[in-house]
C-alpha distance (Angstrom), angle and dihedral (degrees) to the residues before:
residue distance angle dihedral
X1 . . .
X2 3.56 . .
X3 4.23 116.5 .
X4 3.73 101.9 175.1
X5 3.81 118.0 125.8
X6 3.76 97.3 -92.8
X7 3.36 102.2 52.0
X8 3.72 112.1 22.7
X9 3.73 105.0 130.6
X10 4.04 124.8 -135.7
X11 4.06 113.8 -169.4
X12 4.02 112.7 -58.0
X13 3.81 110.1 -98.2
X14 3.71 101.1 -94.2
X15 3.85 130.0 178.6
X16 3.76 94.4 -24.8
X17 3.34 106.5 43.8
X18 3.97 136.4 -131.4
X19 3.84 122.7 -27.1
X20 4.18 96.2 34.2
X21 3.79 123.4 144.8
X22 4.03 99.8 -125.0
X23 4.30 114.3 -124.1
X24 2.98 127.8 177.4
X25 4.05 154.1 97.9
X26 3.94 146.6 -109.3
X27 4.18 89.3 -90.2
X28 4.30 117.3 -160.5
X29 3.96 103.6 176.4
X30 3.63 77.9 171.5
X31 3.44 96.4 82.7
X32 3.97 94.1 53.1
X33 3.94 135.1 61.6
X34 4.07 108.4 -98.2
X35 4.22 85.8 -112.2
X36 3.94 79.2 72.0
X37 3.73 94.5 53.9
X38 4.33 94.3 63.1
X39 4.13 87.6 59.1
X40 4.08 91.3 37.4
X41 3.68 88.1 63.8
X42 3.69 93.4 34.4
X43 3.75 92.3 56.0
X44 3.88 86.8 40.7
X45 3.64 93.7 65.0
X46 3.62 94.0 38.1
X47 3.72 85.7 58.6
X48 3.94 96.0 51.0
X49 4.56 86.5 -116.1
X50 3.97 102.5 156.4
X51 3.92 101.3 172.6
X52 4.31 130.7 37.2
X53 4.16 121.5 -167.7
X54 3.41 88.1 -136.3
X55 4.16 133.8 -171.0
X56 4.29 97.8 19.5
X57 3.61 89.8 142.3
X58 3.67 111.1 40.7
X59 3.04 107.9 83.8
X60 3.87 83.7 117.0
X61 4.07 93.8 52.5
X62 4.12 84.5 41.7
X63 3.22 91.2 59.8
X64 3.71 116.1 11.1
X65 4.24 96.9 175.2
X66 3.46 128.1 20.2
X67 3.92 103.5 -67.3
X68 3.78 95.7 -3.9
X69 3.85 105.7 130.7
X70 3.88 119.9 -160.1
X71 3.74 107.3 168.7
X72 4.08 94.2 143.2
X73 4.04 95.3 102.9
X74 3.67 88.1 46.4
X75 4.08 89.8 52.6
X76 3.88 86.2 51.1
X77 4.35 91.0 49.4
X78 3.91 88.8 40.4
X79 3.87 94.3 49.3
X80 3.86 90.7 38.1
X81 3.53 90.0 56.2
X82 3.64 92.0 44.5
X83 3.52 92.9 57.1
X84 3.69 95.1 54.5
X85 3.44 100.9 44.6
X86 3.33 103.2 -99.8
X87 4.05 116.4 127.7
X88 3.28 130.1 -158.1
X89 4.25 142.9 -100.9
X90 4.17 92.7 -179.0
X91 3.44 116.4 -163.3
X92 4.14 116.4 -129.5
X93 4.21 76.3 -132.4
X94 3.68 90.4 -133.1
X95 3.67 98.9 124.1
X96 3.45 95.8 98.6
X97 3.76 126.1 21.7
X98 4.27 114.9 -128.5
X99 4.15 102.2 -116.6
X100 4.09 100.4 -108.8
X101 3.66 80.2 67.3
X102 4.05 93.2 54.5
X103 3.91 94.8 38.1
X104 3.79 89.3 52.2
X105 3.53 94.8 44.3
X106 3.84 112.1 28.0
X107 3.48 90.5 168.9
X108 3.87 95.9 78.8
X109 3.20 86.7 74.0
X110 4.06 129.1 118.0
X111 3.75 119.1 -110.0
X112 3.31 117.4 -153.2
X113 4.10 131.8 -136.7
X114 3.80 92.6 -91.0
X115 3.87 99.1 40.3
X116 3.71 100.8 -83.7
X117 3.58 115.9 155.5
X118 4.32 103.1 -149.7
X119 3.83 115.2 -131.2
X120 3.95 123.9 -141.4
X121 3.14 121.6 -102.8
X122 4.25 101.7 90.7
X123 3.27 116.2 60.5
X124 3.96 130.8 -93.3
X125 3.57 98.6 43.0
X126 3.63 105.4 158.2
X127 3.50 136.1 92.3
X128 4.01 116.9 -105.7
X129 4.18 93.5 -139.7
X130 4.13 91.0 40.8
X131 3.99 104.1 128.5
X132 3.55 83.2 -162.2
X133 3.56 103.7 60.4
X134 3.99 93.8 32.7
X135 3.85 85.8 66.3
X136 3.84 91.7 43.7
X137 3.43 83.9 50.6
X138 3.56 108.6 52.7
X139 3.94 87.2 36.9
X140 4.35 77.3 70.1
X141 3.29 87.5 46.8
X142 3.76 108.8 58.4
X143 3.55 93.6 35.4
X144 4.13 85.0 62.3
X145 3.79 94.1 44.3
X146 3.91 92.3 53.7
X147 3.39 99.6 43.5
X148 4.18 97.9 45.3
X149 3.90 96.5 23.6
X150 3.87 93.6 117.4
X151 4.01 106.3 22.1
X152 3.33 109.2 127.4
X153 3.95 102.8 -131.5
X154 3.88 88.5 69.4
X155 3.42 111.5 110.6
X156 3.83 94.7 153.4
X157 3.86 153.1 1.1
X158 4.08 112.9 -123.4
X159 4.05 104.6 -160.8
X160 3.69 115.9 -144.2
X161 4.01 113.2 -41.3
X162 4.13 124.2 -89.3
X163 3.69 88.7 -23.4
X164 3.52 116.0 -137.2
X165 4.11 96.8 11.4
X166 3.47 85.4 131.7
X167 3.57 121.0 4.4
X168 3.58 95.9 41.3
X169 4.17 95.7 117.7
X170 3.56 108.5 56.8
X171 3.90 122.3 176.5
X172 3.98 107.1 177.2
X173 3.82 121.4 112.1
X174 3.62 87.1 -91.9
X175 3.54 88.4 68.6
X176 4.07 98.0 35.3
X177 4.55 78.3 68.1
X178 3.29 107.5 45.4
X179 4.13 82.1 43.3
X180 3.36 87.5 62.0
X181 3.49 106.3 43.7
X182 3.68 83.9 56.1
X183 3.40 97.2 56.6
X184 4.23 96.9 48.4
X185 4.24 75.4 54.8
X186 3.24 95.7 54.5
X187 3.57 111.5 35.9
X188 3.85 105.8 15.1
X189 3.44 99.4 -151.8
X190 3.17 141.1 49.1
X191 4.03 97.6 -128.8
X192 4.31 82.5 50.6
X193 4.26 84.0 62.0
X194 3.94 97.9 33.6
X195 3.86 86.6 58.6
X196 3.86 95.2 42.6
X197 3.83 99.6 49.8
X198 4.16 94.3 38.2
X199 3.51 90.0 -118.8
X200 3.88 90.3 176.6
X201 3.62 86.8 73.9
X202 3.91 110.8 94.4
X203 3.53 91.8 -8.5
X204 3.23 100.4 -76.8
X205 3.72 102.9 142.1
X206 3.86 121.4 149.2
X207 4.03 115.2 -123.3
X208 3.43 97.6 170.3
X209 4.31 137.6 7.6
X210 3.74 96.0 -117.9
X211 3.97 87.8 59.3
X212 3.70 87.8 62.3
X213 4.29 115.8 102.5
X214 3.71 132.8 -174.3
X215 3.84 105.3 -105.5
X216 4.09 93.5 -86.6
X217 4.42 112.7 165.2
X218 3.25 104.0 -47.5
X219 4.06 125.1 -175.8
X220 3.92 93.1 -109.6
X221 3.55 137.2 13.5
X222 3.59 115.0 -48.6
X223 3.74 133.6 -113.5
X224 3.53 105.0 -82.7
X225 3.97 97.5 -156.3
X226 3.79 77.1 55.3
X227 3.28 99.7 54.8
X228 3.90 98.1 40.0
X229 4.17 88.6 51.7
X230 3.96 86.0 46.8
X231 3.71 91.0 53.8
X232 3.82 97.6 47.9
X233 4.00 82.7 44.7
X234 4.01 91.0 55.8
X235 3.70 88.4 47.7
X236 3.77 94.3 47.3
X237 4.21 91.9 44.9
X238 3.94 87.4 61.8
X239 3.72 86.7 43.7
X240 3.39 88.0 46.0
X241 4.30 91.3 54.5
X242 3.94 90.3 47.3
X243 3.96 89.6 53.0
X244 3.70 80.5 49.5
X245 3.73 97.5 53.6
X246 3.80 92.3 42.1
X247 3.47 107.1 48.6
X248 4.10 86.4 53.7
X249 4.09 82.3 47.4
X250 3.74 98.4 55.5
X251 4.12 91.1 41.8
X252 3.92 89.8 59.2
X253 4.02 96.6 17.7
X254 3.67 107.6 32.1
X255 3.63 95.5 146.5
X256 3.70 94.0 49.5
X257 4.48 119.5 90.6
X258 3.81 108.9 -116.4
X259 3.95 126.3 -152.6
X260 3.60 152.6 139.3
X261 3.83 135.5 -138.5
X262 4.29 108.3 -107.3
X263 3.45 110.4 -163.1
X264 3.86 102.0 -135.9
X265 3.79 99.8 -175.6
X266 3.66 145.5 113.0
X267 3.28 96.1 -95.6
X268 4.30 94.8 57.9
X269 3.32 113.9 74.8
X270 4.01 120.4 153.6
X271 3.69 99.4 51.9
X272 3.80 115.9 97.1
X273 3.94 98.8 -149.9
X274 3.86 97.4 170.0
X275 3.49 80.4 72.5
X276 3.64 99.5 50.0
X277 3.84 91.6 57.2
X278 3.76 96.4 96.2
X279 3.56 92.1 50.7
X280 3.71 100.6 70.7
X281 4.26 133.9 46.1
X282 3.78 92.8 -123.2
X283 4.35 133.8 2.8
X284 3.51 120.7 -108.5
X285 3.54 127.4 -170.4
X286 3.87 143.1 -167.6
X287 3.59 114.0 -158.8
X288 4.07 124.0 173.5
X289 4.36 123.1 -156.3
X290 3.51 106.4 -104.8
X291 3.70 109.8 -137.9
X292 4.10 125.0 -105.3
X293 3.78 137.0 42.0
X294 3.91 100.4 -48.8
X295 4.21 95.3 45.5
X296 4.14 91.7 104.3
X297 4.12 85.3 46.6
X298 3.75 93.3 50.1
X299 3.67 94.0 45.3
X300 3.78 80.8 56.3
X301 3.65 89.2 60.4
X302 4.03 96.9 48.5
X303 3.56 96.6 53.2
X304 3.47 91.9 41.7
X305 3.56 90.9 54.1
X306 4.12 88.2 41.0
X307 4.07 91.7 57.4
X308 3.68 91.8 52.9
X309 3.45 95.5 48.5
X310 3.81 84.7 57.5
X311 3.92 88.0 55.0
X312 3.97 84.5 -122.2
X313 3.55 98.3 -55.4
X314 3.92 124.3 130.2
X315 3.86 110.0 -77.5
X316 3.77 129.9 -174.8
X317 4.20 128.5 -116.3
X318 4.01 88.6 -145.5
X319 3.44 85.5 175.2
X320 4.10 153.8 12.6
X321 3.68 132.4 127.3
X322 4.07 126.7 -90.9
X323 3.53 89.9 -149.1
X324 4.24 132.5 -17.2
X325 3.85 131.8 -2.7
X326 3.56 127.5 -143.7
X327 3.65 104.6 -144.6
X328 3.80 105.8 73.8
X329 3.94 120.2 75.7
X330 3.82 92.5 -107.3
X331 3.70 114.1 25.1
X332 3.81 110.4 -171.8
X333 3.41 123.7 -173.5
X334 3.99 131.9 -105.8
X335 4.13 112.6 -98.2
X336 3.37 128.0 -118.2
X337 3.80 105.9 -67.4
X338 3.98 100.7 13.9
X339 3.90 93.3 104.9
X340 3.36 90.9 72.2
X341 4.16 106.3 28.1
X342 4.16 80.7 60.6
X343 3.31 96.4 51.6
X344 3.71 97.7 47.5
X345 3.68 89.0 44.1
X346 3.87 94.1 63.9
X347 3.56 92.7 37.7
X348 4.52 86.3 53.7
X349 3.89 79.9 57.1
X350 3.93 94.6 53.0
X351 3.82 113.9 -80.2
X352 3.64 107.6 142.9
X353 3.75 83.3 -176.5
X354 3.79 139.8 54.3
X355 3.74 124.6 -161.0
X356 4.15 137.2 164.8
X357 3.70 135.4 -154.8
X358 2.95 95.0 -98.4
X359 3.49 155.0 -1.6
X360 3.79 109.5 -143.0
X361 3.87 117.7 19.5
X362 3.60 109.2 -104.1
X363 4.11 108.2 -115.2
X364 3.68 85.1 -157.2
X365 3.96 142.3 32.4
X366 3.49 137.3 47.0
X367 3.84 95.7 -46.8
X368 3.46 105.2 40.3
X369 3.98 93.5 127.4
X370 3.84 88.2 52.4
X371 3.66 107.0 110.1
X372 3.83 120.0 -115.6
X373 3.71 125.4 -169.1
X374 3.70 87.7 -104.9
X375 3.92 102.0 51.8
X376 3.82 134.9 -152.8
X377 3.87 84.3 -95.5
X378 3.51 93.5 55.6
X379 4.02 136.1 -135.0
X380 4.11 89.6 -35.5
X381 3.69 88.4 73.2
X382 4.42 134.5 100.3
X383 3.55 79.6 -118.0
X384 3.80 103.2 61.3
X385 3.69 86.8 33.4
X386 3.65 91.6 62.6
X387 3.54 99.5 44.7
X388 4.15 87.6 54.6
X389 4.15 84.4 53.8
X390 3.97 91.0 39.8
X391 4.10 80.9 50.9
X392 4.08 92.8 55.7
X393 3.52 90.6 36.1
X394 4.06 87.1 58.4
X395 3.61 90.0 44.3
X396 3.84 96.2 54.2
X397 3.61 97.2 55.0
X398 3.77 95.1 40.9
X399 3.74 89.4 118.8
X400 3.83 91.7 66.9
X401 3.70 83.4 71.6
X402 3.79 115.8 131.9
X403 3.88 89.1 15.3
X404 3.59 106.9 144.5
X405 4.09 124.3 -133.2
X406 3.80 106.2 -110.1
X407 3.62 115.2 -128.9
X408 3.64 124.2 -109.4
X409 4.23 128.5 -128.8
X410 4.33 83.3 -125.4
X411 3.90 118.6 62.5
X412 3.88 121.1 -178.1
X413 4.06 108.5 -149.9
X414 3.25 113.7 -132.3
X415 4.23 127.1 -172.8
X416 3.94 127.1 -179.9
X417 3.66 82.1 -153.8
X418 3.52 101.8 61.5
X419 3.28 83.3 42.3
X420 3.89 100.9 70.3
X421 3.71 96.8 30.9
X422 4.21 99.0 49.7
X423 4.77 74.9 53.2
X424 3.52 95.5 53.1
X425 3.86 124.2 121.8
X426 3.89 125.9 -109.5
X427 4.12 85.8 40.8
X428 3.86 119.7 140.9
X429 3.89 83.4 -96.5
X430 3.63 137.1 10.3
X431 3.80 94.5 -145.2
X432 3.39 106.7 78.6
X433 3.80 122.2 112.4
X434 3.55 113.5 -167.9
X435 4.12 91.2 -164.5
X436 3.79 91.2 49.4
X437 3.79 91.9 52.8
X438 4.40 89.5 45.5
X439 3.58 86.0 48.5
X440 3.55 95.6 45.9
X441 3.61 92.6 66.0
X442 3.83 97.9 41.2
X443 3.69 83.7 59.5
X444 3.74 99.5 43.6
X445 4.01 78.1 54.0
X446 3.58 95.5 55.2
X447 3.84 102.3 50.8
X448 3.93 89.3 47.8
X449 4.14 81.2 51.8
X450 3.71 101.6 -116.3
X451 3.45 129.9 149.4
X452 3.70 116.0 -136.2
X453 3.82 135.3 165.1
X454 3.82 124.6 -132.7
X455 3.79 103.2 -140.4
X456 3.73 132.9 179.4
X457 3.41 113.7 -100.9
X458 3.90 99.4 -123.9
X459 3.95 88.7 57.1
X460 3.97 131.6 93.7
X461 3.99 117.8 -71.6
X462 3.92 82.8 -173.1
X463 3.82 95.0 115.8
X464 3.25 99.5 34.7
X465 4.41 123.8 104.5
X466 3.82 88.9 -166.4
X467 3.44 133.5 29.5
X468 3.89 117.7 -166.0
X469 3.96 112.0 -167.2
X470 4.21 105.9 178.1
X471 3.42 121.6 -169.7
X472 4.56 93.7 -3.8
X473 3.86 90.2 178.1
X474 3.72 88.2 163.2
X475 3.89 120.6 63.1
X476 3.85 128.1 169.8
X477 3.66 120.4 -173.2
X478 3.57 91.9 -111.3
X479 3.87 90.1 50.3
X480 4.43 85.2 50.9
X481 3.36 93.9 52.3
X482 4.09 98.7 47.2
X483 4.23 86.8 51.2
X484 3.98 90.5 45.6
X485 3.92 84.3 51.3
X486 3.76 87.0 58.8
X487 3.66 93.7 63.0
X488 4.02 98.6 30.1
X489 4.63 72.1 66.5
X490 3.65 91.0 53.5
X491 3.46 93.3 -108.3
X492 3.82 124.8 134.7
X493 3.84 128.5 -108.2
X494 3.83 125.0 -167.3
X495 3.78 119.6 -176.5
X496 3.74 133.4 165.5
X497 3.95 148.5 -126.5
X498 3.50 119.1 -60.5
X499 4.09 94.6 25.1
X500 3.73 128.9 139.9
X501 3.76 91.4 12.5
X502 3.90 97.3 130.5
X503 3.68 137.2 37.8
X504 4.45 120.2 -131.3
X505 4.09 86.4 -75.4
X506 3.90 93.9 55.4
X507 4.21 84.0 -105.7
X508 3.96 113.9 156.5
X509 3.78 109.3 -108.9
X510 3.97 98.0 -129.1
X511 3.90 126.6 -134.3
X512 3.72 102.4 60.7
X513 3.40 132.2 -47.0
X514 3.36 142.0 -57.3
X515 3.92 79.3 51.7
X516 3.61 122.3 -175.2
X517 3.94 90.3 26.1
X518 4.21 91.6 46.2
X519 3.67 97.6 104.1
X520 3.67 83.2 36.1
X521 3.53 105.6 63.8
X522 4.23 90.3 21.6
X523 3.50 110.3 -118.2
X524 3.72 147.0 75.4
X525 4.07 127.2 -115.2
X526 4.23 101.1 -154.3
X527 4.56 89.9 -171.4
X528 3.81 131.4 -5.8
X529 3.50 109.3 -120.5
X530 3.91 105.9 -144.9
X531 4.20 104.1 -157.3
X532 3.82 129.6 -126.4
X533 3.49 97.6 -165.4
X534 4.02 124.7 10.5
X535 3.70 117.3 -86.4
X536 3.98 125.4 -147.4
X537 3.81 125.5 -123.0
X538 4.06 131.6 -139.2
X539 3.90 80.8 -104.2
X540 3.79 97.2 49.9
X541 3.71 98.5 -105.7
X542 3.59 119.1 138.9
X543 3.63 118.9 -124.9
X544 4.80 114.6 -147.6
X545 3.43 122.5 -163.3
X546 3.66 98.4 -33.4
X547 3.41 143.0 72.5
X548 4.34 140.2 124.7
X549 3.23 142.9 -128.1
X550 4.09 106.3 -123.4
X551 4.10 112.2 -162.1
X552 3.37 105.2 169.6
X553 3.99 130.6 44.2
X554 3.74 121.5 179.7
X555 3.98 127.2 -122.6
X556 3.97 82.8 -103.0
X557 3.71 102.2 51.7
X558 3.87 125.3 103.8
X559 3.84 122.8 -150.1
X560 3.90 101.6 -128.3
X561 4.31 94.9 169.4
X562 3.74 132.6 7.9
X563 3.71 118.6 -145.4
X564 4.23 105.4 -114.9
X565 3.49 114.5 -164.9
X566 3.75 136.7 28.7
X567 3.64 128.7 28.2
X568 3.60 101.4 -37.9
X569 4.40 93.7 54.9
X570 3.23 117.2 156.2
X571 3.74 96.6 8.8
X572 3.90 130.9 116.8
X573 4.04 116.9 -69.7
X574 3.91 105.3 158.8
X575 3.94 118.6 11.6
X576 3.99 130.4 169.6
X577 3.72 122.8 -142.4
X578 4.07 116.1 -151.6
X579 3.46 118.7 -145.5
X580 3.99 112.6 176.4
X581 3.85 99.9 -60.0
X582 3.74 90.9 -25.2
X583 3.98 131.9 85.1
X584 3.24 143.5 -176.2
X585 4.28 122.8 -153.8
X586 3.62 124.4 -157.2
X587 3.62 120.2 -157.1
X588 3.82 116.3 -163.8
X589 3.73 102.3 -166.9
X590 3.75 142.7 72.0
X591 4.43 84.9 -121.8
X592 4.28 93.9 167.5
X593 3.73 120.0 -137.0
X594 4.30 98.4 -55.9
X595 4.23 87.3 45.4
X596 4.09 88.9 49.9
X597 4.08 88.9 45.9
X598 3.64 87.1 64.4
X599 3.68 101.1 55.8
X600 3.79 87.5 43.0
X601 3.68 85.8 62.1
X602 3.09 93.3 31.2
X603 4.10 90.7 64.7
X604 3.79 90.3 36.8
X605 3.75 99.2 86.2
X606 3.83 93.5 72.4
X607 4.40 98.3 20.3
X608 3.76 104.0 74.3
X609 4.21 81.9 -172.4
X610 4.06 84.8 70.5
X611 4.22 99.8 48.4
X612 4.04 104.5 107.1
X613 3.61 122.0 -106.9
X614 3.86 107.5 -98.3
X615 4.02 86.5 -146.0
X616 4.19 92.0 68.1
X617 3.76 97.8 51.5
X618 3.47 107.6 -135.9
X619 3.53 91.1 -27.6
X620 3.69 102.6 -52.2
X621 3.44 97.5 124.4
X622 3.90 129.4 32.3
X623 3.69 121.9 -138.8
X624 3.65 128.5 -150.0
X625 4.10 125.8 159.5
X626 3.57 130.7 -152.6
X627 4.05 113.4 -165.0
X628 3.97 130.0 -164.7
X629 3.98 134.3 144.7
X630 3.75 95.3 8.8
X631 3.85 89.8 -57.7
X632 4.37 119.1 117.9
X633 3.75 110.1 -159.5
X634 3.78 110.8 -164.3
X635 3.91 119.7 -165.4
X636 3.62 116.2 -154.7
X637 3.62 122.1 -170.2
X638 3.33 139.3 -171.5
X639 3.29 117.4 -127.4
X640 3.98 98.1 -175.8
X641 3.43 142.0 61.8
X642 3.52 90.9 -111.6
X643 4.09 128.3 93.3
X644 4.08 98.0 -109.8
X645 4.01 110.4 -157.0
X646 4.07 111.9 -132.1
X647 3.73 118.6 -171.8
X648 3.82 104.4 -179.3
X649 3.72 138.5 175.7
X650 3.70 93.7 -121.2
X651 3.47 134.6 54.9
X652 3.82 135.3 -97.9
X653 3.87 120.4 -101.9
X654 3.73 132.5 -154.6
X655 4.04 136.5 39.7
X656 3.81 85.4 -26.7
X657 3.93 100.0 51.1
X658 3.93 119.5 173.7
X659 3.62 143.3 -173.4
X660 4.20 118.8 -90.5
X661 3.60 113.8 -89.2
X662 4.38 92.2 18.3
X663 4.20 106.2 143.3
X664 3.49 103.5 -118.8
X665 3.91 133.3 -149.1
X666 4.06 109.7 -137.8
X667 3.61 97.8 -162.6
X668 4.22 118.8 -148.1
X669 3.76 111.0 -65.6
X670 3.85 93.9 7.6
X671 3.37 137.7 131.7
X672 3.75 125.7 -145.1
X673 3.85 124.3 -172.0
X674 3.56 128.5 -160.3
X675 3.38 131.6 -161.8
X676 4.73 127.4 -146.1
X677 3.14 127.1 156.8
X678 4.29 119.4 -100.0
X679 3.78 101.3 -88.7
């Protein structure tokens, strides 16, 4: 599918036309009597929702026996929508396959790491490299694209659902295959691979491909080339099923938008979705609130992260919750006022669409305490009330709409890569998070009010003043040379403990730590020094479970913080290496979010990229501007439970529209935006 500016494709212009916020919800009218479906659309309209993803589990009501089609109550939905203006995001419905399907074929079924063969019953039960289910599955699939090709309500096709959330690691025989074909892909020979995993260690060397496993239970830890290589593979295989779905789609469909919903979050680790980008016409994402007094700031981060892994371009919020989930151990409720600040904040970041899981709460199932946008009380609820004010809200600021996020001077570097390596066992230290210590410094960023973009780490740092890379475990030579560009411009680098240690194959870089970034950053780390109990710095920072043992400094490197307690007093924690006008700063130790505000400051006196915004006030408020047609729209929002006073140049946009230059009151947990024209 082709993503490049000209011909990236949002949803088709359905029932509303061009230039129309999208709202709407994950939508099963199978799970109600058709008397429900009159007052669904009723309350729809009432509540301004102009698009469903409709069918994603039905495969079993699609097709209720092998072959036997029933597609008459999803006519009636379709054309009911139609007729209300409502269009249409349908599901292919493969998900989840129906059970005659599993009891006739058992062996579609996921294996897990220890031999485990996973019943029905949950949902995504089938193994990504099954032939058997792939041919099921597209069999689901070109029956839907023939029979809804050229109704009018659809606006989009919506392949599978969160692929891989849980069958993403599959260890059957299945799997062992397609492993291997991979590998012969991707190395060639068998020498190439023996080399890259260290195979001479433990005697695991590789005389022929059909010796080669996925990384099942093993006595001892397991290879950890093999394990890396087996993770991209699982990634790739559900890649591999959405190419599958696709290229069917755009045979039968090819006028017709395809996607499916990532799930860039915290809680999603092992799926490489920078990758998946060219793979569908537009990004979705679903994104849940994590719980506790940062949740609003790290929803910041996601949908940061989510517009630049659309390259700018519009992207879809398939799915978050209006109010509580149901799947964490404590699921709290949203406060008065975050419904809408959350939505607003992913559409500052580039969603030209907002959607929920789901429309009605379920009364049944396995997420029947999930909230919907109508809840178990019904439309005389704060929940349903602010959806309908969520639904003008959207409809105010439709004319944003294509407006793309501008880029900030500060980027934060972010790899999935990095990410599952710097997590793996037999590590100096099982308590490293590598998303903790990224979102550390996006949040040390936002209380010192500066705007910074979370990039993937395979895309340009050309605009960019500062580039922060935390935790870069991973480090190719192509990757070393594109960060040592950075400061050969006079820009600034800052990257973290425990970067550059290992090559693309999870191989030590030799000569002393951080390797591949050494010469870099100037200096040598002899042994990391995992922590105990935290240790203080000369500047009063406290140092948690991490911090290294530096030996050598070069000529050009300045001491910016001294370790000054424990083992390691007196000796090197955070230093800065000058390089014309360009630098590079090493910091040593795992410092949280106050110890990484200090550096920032730290670096500010002489990096006009890391001064605060005046606009946020100390942080209160966070900034971020979309632009299009001459027109800036700024989002501020509060990110305290206190009413922030705003008196900007431009004037406010939405339901609440003012008058240019009006002092406005940005209540806790709102968002305000405010419209100038593009200097």
């Amino acid at each position: 599918m082709a993503t490049d500016a000209t011909t990236y494709q949002w949803v088709k212009d359905g029932a509303l036309g061009a230039g129309k916020m999208r709202y709407g919800a994950d939508y099963n009218p199978e799970q109600w009597p058709r008397e429900v479906w009159a007052e669904d659309v009723r309350l729809m309209r009432e509540a301004g929702v102009n698009i469903v993803s409709l069918g994603i589990f039905s495969w079993a009501l699609l097709e209720p026996r092998e072959g036997e089609w029933d597609f008459g109550w999803l006519d009636d939905i379709i054309d009911l929508l139609h007729e209300n203006g409502i269009d249409v995001d349908l599901a292919t419905a493969t998900a989840s396959p129906p059970a005659w399907l599993t009891t006739k074929h058992p062996e579609v079924l996921p294996v897990t790491v220890d031999g485990t063969i996973l019943s029905p019953g949950g949902r995504q039960h089938w193994r990504p490299t099954s032939p058997i289910f792939r041919e099921y599955a597209l069999r689901l699939v070109r029956q839907l694209a023939t029979r809804y090709a050229d109704h009018p309500a659809l606006v989009a096709w919506h392949i599978g659902n969160e692929l891989g959330c849980h069958n993403l690691y599959d260890f059957s025989d299945d799997a062992a295959r397609a492993f291997r074909i991979w590998l012969q892909e991707h190395y060639t020979s068998l020498d190439a691979l023996n080399d890259a995993w260290g195979t001479a260690f433990w005697s695991q060397h590789y005389s022929e491909w059909d010796e080669i496993l996925p990384p099942r239970v093993a006595a001892a830890q397991r290879n950890p080339g093999q394990q890396l290589d087996f993770q991209r593979f699982s990634s790739d295989a559900q890649r591999d099923h959405l190419r599958a779905e696709a290229a069917l789609l755009g045979e039968l469909t090819p006028g017709v938008p395809r996607t499916t919903n990532f799930m860039v979050a915290q809680n999603i680790r092992d799926i490489d979705y920078p990758s998946w980008t060219g793979d569908v016409d537009f990004v979705s994402n679903d994104h849940y609130l994590r719980p506790g007094a940062r949740g609003r700031d790290d929803l910041s981060f996601w949908a940061n992260l989510t517009g630049n892994i659309a390259e700018g371009r519009p992207w879809l919020l398939m799915e978050h919750a209006t109010s509580a989930v149901n799947w964490r151990e404590i699921n709290p409720p949203k406060r008065p006022g975050e419904l809408m600040r959350d939505a607003l904040t992913h559409v500052a970041h580039g969603a030209d669409g907002v959607c929920y899981f789901q429309w009605r709460q379920s009364r049944a199932g396995g997420e029947r305490y999930h909230s919907g946008m109508v809840p178990h009380a019904g439309a005389d609820s704060r929940v349903f009330r602010d959806v309908v004010a969520l639904g003008a809200e959207l409809q105010a600021i439709a004319p944003l709409t294509g407006a793309h996020r501008e880029k900030a001077r500060v980027a934060i570097a972010f790899d999935y890569i990095s990410w599952w390596v710097s997590g793996r066992d037999s590590h100096p230290t099982e308590l490293l998070r590598y998303d903790e210590e990224a979102l550390s410094w996006y949040f040390a960023l936002l209380d010192l009010g500066i705007r910074a973009d979370v990039v993937p780490v395979d895309a340009s740092f050309d605009d960019y003043d500062v580039v922060i890379a935390p935790m870069l475990h991973v480090v190719t030579d192509d990757l070393r040379a594109r960060l040592e560009q950075i400061v050969a411009d006079g820009r600034h680098l800052v990257t973290t403990y425990f970067s550059g240690t290992v090559d693309e194959y999870d191989r030590v870089w030799l000569g002393g730590y951080p390797g591949a970034l050494r010469e870099l950053v100037g200096l040598t780390v002899e042994e990391f020094v995992p922590l105990l109990a935290p240790e203080k710095l000369a500047s009063g920072a406290s140092a948690t479970n991490w911090s290294e043992r530096i030996i050598r400094l070069g000529d050009d490197v300045e001491v910016l913080d001294t370790y000054a307690s424990g083992d390691l007093a007196g000796e090197p924690a955070v230093t800065r290496r000058r390089v014309g006008a360009g630098s590079a700063t090493y910091v040593s130790a795992d410092l949280g979010v106050e110890g990484v505000t200090g550096v920032l400051r730290s670096l500010a006196g002489d990096i006009d990229a890391l001064r605060g915004d005046a606009r946020t006030q100390d942080g209160r408020l966070e900034v971020i501007t979309r632009a299009a047609d001459g027109i800036r729209y700024e989002f501020f929002a509060n990110r305290t439970d206190e009413v922030v006073t705003l008196t900007p140049a431009g004037a406010r946009f939405g339901t609440d529209a003012g008058a240019p230059g009006a002092t406005i009151e940005i209540q806790p947990r709102e968002v305000v935006i405010v419209t100038e024209p593009v200097a």
